[in-house]
KESEDO-912933 format. One record per residue (C-alpha): residue in one letter; x, y, z. Coordinates in nm, 3 decimals, padded with zeros to 5 digits. Layout:
<rs>
<kollo = a, east = X, north = Y, up = Z>
...
</rs>
This chain:
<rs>
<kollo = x, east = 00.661, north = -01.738, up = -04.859>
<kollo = x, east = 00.458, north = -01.905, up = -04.628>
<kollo = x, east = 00.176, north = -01.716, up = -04.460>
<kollo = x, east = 00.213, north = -01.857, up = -04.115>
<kollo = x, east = 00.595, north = -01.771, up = -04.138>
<kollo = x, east = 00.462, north = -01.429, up = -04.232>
<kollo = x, east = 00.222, north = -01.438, up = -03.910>
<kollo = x, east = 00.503, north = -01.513, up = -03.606>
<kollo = x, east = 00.691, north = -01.160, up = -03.762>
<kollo = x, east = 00.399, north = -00.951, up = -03.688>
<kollo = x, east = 00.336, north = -01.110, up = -03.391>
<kollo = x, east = 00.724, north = -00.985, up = -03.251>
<kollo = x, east = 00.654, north = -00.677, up = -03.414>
<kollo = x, east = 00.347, north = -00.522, up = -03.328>
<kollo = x, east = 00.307, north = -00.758, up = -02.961>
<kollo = x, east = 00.616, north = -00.926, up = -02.816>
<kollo = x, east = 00.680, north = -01.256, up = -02.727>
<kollo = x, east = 00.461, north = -01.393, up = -02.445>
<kollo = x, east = 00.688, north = -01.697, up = -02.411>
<kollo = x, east = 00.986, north = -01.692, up = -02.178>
<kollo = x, east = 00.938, north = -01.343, up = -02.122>
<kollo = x, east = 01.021, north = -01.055, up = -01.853>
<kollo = x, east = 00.845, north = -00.697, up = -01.796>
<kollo = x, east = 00.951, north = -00.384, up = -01.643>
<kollo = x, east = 00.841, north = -00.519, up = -01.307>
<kollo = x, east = 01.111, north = -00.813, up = -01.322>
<kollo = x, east = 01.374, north = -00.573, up = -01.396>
<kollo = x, east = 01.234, north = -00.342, up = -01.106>
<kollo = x, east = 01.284, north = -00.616, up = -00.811>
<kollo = x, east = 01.641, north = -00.667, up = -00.941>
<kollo = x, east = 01.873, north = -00.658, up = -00.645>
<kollo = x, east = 02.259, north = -00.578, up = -00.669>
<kollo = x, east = 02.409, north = -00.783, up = -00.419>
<kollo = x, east = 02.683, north = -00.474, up = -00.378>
<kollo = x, east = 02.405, north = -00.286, up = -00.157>
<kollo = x, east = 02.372, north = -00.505, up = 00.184>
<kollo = x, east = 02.730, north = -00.439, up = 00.218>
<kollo = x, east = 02.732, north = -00.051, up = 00.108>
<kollo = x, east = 02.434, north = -00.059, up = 00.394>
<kollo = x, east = 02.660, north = -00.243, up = 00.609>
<kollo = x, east = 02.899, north = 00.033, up = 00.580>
<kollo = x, east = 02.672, north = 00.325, up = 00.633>
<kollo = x, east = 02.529, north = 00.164, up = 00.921>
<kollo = x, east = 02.907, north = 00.178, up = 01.054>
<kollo = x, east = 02.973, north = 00.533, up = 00.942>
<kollo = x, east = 02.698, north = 00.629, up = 01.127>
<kollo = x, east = 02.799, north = 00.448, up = 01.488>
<kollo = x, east = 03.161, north = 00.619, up = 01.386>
<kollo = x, east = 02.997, north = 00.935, up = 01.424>
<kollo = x, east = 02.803, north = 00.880, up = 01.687>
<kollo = x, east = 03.105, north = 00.743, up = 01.914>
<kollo = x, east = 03.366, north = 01.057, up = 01.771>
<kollo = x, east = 03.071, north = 01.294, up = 01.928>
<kollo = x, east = 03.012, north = 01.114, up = 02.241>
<kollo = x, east = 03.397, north = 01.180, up = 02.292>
<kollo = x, east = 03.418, north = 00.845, up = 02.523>
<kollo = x, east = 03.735, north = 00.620, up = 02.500>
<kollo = x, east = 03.965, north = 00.378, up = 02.682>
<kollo = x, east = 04.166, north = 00.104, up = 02.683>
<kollo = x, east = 04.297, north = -00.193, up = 02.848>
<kollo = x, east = 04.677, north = -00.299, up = 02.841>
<kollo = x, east = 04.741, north = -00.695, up = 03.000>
<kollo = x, east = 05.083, north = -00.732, up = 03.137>
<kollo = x, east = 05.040, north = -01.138, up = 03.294>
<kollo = x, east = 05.330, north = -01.196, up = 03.428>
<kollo = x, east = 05.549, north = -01.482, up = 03.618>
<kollo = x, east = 05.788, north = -01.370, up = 03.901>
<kollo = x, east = 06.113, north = -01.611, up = 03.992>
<kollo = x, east = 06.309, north = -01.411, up = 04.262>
<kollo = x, east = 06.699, north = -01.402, up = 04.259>
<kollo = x, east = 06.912, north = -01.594, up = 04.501>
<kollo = x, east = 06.893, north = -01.460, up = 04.828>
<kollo = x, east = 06.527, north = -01.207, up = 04.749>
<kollo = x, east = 06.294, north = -01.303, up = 05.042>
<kollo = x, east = 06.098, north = -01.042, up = 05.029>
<kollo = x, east = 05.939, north = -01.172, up = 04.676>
<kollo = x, east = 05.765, north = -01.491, up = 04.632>
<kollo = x, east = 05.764, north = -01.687, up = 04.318>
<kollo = x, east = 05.414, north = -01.671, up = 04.192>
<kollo = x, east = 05.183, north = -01.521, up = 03.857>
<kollo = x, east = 05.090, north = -01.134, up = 03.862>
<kollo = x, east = 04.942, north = -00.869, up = 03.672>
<kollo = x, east = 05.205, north = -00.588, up = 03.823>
<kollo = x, east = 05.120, north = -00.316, up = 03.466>
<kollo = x, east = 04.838, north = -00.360, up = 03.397>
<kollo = x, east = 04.641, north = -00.054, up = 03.322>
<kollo = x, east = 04.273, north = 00.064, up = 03.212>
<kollo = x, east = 04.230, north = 00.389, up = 03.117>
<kollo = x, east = 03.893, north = 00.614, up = 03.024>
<kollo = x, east = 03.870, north = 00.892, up = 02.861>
<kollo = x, east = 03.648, north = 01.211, up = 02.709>
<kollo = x, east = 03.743, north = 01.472, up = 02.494>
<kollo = x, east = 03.564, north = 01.506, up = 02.193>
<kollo = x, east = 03.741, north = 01.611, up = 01.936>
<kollo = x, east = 03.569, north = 01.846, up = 01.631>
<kollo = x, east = 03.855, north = 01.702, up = 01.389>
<kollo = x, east = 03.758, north = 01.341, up = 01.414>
<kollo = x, east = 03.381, north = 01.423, up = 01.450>
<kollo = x, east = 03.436, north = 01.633, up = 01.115>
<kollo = x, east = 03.612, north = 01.345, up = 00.948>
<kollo = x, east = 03.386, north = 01.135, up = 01.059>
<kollo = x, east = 03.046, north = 01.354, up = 00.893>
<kollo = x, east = 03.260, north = 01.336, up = 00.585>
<kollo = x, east = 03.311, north = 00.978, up = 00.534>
<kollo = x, east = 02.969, north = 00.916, up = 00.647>
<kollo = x, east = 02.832, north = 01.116, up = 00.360>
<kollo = x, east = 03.054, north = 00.971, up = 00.122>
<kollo = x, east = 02.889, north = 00.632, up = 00.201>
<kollo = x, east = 02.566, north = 00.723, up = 00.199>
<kollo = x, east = 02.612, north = 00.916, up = -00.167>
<kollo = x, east = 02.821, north = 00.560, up = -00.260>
<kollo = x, east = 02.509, north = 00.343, up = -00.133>
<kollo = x, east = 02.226, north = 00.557, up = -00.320>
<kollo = x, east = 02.435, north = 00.579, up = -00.576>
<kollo = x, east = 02.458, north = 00.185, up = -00.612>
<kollo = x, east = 02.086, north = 00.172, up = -00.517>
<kollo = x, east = 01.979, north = 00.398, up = -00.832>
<kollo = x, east = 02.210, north = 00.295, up = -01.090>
<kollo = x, east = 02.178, north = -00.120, up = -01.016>
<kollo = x, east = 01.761, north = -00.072, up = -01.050>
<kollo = x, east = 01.822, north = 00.190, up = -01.364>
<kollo = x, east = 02.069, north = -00.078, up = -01.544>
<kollo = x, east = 01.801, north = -00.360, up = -01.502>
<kollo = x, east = 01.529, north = -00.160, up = -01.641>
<kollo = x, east = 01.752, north = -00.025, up = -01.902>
<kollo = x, east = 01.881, north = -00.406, up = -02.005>
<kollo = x, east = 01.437, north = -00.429, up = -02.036>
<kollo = x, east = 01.398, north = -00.119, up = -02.291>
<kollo = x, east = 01.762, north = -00.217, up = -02.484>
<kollo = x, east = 01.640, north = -00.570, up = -02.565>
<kollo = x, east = 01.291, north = -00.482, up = -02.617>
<kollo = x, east = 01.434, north = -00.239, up = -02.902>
<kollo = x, east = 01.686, north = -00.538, up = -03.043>
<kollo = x, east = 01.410, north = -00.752, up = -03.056>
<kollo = x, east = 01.254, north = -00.534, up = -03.287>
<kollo = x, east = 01.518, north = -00.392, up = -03.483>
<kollo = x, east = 01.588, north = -00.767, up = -03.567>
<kollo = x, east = 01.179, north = -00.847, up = -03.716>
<kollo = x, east = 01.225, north = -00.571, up = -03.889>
<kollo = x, east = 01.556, north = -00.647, up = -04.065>
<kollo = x, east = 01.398, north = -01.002, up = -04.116>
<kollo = x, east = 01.105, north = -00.908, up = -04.257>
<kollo = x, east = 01.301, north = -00.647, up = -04.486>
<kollo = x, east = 01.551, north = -00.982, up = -04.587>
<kollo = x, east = 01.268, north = -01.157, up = -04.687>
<kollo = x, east = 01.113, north = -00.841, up = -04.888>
<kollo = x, east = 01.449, north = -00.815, up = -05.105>
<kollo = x, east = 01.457, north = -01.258, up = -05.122>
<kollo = x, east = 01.115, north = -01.208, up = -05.258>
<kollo = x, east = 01.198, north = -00.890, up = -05.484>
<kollo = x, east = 01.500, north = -01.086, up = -05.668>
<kollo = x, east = 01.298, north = -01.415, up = -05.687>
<kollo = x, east = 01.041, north = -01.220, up = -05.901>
<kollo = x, east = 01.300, north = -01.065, up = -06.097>
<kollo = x, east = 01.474, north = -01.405, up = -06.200>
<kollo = x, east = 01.180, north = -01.526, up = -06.283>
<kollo = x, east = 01.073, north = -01.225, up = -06.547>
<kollo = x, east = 01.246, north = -01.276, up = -06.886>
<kollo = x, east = 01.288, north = -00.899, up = -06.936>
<kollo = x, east = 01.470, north = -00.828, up = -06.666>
<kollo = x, east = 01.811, north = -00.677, up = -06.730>
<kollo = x, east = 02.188, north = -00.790, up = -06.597>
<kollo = x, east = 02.206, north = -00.455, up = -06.434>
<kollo = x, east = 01.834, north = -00.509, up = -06.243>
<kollo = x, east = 01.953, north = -00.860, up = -06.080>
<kollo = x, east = 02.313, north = -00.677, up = -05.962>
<kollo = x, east = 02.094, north = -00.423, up = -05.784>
<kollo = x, east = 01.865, north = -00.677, up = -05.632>
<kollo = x, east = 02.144, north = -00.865, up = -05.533>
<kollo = x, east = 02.382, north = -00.595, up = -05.362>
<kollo = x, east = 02.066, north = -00.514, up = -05.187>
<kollo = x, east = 02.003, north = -00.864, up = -05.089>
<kollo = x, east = 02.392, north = -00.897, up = -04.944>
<kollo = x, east = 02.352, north = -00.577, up = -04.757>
<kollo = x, east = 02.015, north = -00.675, up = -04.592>
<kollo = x, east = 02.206, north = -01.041, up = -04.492>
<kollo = x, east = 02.435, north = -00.801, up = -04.318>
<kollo = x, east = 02.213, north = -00.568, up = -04.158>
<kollo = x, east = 02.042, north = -00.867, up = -04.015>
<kollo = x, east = 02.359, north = -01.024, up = -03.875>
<kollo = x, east = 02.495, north = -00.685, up = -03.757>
<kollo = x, east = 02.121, north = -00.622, up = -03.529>
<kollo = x, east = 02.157, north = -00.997, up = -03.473>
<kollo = x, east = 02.495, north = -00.954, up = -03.248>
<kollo = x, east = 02.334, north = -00.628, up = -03.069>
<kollo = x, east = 02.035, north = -00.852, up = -02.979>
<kollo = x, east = 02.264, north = -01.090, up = -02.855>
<kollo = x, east = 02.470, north = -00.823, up = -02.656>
<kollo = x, east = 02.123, north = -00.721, up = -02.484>
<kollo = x, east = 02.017, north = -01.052, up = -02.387>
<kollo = x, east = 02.349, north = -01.127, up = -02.205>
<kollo = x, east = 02.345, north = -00.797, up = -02.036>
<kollo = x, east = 01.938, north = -00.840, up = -01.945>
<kollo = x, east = 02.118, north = -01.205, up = -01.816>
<kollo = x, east = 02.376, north = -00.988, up = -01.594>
<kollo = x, east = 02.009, north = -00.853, up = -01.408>
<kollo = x, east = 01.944, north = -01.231, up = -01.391>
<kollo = x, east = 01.660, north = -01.163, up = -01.672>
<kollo = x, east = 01.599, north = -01.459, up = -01.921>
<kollo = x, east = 01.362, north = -01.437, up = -02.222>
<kollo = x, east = 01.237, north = -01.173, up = -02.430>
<kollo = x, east = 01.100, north = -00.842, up = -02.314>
<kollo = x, east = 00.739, north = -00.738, up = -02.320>
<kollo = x, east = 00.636, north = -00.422, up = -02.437>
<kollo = x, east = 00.518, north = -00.249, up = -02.148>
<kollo = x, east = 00.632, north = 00.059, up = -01.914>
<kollo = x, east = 00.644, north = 00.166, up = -01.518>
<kollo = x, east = 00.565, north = 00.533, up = -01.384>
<kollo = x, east = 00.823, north = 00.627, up = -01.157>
<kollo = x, east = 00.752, north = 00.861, up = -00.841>
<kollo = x, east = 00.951, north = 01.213, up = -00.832>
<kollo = x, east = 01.027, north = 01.237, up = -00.476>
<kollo = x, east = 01.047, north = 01.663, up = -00.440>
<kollo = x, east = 01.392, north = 01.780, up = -00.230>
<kollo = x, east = 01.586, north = 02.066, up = -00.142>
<kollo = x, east = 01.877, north = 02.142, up = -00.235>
<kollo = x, east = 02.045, north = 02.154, up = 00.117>
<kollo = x, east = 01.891, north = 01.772, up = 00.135>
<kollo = x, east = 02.055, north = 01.630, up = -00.170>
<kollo = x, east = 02.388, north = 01.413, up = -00.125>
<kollo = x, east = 02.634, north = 01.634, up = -00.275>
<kollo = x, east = 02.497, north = 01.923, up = -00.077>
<kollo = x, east = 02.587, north = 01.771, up = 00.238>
<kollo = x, east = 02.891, north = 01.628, up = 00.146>
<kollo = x, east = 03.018, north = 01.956, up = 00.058>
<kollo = x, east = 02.889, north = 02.106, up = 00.383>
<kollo = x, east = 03.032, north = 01.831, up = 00.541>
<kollo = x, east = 03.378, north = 01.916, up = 00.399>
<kollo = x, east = 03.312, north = 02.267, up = 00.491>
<kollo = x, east = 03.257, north = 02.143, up = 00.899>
<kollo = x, east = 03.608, north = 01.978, up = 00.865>
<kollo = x, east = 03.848, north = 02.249, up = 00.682>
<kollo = x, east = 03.675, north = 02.489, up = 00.987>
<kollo = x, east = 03.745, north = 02.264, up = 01.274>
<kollo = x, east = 04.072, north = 02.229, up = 01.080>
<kollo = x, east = 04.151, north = 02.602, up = 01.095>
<kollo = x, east = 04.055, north = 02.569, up = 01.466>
<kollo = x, east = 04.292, north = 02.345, up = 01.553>
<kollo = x, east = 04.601, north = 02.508, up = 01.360>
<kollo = x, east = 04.501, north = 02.845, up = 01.526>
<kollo = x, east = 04.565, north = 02.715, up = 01.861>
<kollo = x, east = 04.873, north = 02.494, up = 01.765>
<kollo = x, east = 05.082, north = 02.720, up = 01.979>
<kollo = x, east = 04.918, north = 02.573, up = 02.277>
<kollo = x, east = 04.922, north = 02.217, up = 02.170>
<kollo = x, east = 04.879, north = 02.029, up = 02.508>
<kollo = x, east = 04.815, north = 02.173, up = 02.852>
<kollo = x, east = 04.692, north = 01.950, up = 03.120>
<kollo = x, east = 04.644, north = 01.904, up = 03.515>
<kollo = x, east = 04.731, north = 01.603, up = 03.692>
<kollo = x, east = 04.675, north = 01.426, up = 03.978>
<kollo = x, east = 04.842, north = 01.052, up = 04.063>
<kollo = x, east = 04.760, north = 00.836, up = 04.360>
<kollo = x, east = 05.013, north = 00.546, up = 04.451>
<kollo = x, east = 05.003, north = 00.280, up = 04.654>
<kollo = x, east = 05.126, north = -00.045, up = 04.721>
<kollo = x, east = 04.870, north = -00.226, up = 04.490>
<kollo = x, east = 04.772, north = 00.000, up = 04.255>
<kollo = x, east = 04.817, north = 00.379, up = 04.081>
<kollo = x, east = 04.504, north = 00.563, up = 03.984>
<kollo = x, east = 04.500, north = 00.867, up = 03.743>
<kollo = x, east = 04.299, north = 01.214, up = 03.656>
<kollo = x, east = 04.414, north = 01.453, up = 03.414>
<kollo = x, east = 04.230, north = 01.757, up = 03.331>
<kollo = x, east = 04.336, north = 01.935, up = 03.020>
<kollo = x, east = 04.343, north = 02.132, up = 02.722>
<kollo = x, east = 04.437, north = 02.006, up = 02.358>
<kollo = x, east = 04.449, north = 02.269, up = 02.111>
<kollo = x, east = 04.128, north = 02.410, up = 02.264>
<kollo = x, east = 03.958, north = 02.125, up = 02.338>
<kollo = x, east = 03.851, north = 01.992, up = 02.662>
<kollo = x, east = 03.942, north = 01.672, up = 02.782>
<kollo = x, east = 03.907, north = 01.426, up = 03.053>
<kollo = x, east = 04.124, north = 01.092, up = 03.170>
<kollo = x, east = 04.112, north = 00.872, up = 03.428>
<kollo = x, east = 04.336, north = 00.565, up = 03.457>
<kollo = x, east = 04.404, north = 00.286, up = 03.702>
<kollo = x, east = 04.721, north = 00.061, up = 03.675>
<kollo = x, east = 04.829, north = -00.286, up = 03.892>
<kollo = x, east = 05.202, north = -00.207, up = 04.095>
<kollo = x, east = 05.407, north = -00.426, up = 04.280>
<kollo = x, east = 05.602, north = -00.147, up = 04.456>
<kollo = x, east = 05.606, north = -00.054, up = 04.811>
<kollo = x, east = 05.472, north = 00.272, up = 04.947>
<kollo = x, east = 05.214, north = 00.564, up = 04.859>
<kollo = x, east = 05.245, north = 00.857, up = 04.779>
<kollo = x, east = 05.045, north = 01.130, up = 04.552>
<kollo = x, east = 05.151, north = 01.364, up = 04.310>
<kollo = x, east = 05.023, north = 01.621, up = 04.092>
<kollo = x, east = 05.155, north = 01.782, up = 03.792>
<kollo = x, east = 05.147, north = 02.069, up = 03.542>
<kollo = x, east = 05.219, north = 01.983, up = 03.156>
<kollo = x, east = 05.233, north = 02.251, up = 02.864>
<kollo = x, east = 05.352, north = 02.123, up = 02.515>
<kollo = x, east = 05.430, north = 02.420, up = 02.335>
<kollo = x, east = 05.572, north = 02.345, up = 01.904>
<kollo = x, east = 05.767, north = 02.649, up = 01.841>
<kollo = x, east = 05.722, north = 02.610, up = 01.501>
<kollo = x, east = 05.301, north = 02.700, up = 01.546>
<kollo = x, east = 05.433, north = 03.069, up = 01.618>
<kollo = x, east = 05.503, north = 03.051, up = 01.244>
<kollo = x, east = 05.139, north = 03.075, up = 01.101>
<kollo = x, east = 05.231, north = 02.923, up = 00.773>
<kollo = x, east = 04.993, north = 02.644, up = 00.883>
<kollo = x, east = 04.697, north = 02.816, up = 00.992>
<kollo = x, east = 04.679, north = 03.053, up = 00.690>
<kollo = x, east = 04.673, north = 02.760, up = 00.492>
<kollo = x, east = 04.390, north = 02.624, up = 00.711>
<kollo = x, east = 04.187, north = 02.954, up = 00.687>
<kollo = x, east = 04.260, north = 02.955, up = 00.270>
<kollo = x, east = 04.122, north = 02.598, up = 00.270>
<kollo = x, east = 03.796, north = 02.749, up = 00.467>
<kollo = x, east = 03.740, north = 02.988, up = 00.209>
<kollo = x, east = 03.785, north = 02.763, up = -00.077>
<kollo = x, east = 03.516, north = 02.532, up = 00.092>
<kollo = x, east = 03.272, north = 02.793, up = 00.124>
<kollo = x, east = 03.302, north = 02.887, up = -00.209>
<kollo = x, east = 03.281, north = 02.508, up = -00.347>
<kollo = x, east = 02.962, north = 02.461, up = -00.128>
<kollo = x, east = 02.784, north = 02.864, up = -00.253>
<kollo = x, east = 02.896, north = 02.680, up = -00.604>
<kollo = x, east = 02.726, north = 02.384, up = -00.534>
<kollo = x, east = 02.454, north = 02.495, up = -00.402>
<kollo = x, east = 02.369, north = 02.699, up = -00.741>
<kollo = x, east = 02.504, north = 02.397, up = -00.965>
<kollo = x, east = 02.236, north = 02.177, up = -00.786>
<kollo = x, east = 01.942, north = 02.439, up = -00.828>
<kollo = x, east = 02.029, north = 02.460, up = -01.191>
<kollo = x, east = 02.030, north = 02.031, up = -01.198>
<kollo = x, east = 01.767, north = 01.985, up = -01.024>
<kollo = x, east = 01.521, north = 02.201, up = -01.286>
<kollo = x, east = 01.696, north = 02.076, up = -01.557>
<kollo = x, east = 01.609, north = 01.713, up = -01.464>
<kollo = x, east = 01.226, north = 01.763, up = -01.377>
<kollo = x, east = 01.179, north = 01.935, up = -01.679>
<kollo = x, east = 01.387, north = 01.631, up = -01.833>
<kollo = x, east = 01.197, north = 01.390, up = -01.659>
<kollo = x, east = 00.822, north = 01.566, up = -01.783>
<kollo = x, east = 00.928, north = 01.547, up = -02.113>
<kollo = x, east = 01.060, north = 01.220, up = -02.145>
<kollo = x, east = 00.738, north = 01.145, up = -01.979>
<kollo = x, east = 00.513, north = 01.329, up = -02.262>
<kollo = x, east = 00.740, north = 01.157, up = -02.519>
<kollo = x, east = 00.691, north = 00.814, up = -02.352>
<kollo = x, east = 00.292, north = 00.869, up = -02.364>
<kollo = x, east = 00.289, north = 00.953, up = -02.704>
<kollo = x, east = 00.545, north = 00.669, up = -02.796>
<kollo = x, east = 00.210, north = 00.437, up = -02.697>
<kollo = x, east = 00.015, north = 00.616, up = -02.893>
<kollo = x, east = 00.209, north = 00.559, up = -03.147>
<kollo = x, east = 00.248, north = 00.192, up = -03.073>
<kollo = x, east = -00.128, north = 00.153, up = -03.051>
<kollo = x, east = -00.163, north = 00.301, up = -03.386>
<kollo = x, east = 00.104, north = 00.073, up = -03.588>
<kollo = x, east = -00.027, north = -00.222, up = -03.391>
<kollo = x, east = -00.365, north = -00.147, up = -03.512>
<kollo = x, east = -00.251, north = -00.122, up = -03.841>
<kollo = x, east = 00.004, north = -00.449, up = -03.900>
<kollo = x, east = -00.298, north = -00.629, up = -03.746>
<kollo = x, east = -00.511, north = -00.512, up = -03.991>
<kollo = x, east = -00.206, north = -00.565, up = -04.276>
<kollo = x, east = -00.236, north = -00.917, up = -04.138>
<kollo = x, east = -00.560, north = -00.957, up = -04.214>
<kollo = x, east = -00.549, north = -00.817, up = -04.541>
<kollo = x, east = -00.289, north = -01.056, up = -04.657>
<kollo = x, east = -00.470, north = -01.372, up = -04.537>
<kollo = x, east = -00.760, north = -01.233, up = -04.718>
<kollo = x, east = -00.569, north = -01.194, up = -05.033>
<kollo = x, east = -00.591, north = -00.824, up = -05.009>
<kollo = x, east = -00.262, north = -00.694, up = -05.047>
<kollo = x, east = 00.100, north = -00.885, up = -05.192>
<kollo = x, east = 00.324, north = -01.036, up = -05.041>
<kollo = x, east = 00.578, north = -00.773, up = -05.121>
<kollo = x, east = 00.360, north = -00.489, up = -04.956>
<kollo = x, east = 00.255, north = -00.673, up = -04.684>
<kollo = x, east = 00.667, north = -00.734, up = -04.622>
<kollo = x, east = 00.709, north = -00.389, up = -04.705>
<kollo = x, east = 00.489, north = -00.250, up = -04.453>
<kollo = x, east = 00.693, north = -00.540, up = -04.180>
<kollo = x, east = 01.000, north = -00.356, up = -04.265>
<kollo = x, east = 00.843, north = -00.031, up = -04.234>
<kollo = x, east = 00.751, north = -00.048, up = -03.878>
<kollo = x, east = 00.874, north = 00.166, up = -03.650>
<kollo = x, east = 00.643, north = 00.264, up = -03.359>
<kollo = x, east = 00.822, north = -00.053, up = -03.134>
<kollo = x, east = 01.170, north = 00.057, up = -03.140>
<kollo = x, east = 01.034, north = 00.381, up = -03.111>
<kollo = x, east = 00.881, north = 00.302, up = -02.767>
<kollo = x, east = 01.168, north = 00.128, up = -02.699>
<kollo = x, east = 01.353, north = 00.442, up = -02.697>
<kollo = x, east = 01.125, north = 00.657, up = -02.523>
<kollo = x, east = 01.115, north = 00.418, up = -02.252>
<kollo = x, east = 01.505, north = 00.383, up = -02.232>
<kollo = x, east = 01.475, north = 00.782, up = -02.233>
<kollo = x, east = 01.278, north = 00.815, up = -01.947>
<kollo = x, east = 01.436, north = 00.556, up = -01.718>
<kollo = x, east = 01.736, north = 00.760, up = -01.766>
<kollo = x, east = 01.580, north = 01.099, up = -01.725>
<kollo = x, east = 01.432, north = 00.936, up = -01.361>
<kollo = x, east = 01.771, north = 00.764, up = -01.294>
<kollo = x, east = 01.978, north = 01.098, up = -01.300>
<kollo = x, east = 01.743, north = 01.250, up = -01.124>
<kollo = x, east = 01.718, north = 01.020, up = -00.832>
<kollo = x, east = 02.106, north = 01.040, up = -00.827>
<kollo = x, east = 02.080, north = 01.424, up = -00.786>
<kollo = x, east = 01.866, north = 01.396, up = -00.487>
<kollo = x, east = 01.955, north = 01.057, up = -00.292>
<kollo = x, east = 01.622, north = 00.879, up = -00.347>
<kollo = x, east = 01.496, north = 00.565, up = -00.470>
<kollo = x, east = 01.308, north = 00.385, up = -00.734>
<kollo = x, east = 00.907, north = 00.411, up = -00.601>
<kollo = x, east = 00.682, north = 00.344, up = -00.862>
<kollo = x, east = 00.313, north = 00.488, up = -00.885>
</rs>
């Protein structure tokens, strides 16, 4: 075998290769193009919230219009009008909507951060995964090459036996195999480091992620379940009071050009305010003010609002459960996150060590010190890479889930 051949193996196994290659800080700046638009709809969640607790509303209803009196009308003149056409304000706001409106606010935001950690996590992993293949695939080459070398030398003595060459050859065929089968995982990692729009092979180094510290009442899950909690109670609210579903004041002014509105009511509980103004065409003015009182028969019933006050409770206890589920999470995950840490560190070490050595097994070989077949051996032998490899994949998962947990982002430090 030649030597040089020999030399480019323990290059990709103790170093990497520096051509065409991508670190952990490529795969960091990855951006999922999914986020802009999960922003985009937080950004509208939030100004949905904001308008259901302002209360404010209104509309505007267009009635153009061409007029053609009968035979015989004088009193109308053929011309264009807007006779209908009405623009109404409102206030009233309603703790319903405003609830509803918390709630799918907080499912966005959980949604976006959970886009924003997992897209960065998947990069880096798509780093550590092919940074591992590339390994695992010198090694099975340099352990091919070991068992080409160890049956070459056995054809060549005359003693060997029938049964020695089977052996060397069954072991040759399964190396092949191993090869190819570490071969099509490599492959597999390159096109899913290509999804992260990362080309080239990965270089053997690591990131140190910052551990933002948050409470449990701040962490996504936390307030979406305290969010759902808001909701079932304005819920129960509203079914409590269904037997006095509408009850409002009015006042109308008419006149010959146009009808202005104020109501003053009650919906369920819940104060609200109207004022409209609408185009006529009829004659006269006159004002008028009226009582209304929308009474459902069926809200004397309480089916409804015992179900509302059941859903209350079951929300409490889903957020008291919660609550304890994410204390419990959130320990579990440092303490995840400071071991994978302490097992990353020593994964260098390790690293350092091997690298130390195969450079040193490289130099012995040149020099004549060692075979062929140990120097191959030792190739195949390696381990600290794939090793690292793991403890890195380890850790960006240990950060990922916890960054998850709490809502936060990928900082490094």
């Amino acid at each position: 075998m030649k030597k040089r051949h020999l030399c480019s193996v323990i290059t990709l196994l103790a170093l990497g290769s520096a051509a065409f290659a991508f670190g952990p800080e490529d795969a960091y700046k990855y951006q999922d193009p999914r986020i802009p638009p999960l922003k985009a709809q937080v950004d509208a969640a939030a100004q949905s919230l904001q308008n259901a607790q302002t209360g404010l509303g209104g509309s505007l209803t267009l009635k153009p219009g061409y007029t053609i009196p009968g035979p015989g009308n004088t009193s109308d003149t053929p011309g264009f009008g807007l006779g209908g056409t009405k623009a109404e304000l409102s206030w009233g706001p309603d703790p319903v909507t405003i609830g509803r409106a918390l709630r799918d606010l907080e499912r966005s935001r959980r949604d976006y951060y959970r886009t924003v950690v997992g897209s960065t996590e998947g990069a880096l992993i798509a780093h550590a995964r092919l940074l591992r293949f590339q390994n695992e695939v010198a090694q099975r080459e340099a352990r091919l090459k070991a068992s080409q070398a160890n049956l070459a030398e056995l054809q060549k003595k005359p003693d060997t036996s029938a049964d020695q060459l089977e052996r060397a050859r069954g072991d040759l065929s399964f190396r092949q195999l191993d090869l190819q089968r570490f071969q099509l995982e490599l492959q597999q990692a390159r096109d899913a480091a290509a999804s992260f729009g990362l080309s080239g092979d990965a270089e053997p180094r690591t990131l140190r992620f910052a551990i933002p510290q948050v409470r449990v009442e701040d962490t996504p899950a936390y307030k979406l379940a305290l969010a759902e909690l808001q909701l079932a109670r304005a819920e129960a609210q509203r079914e409590n009071l269904a037997y006095l579903n509408r009850l409002s004041l009015g006042v109308t002014y008419t006149s010959s050009q146009v009808e202005t509105g104020l109501t003053v009511g009650f919906a369920r509980g819940i104060p609200s305010v109207g004022a409209s103004a609408e185009l006529k065409t009829s004659s006269g003015t006159k004002i008028s003010i009226g009582l209304e009182a929308n009474i459902p028969l069926e809200a004397f019933l309480g089916g409804s609002a015992q179900s509302a006050q059941a859903n209350v409770r079951l929300r409490e206890l889903d957020l008291e459960s919660t609550r304890q589920s994410l204390a419990a999470q959130l320990r579990a995950a440092q303490a995840s996150i400071a071991l994978a840490e302490q097992g990353l560190a020593s994964a260098e070490t390790s690293l350092a060590s091997e690298t130390r050595f195969l450079q040193q097994s490289e130099a012995d070989f040149k020099a004549g010190k060692i075979s062929e077949q140990e120097y191959l051996s030792r190739l195949g032998d390696a381990r600290a890479m794939a090793d690292y490899a793991r403890a890195w994949e380890d850790y960006i998962r240990s950060v990922g889930d916890y960054l998850e947990l709490v809502g936060g982002t990928w900082q490094t430090r």
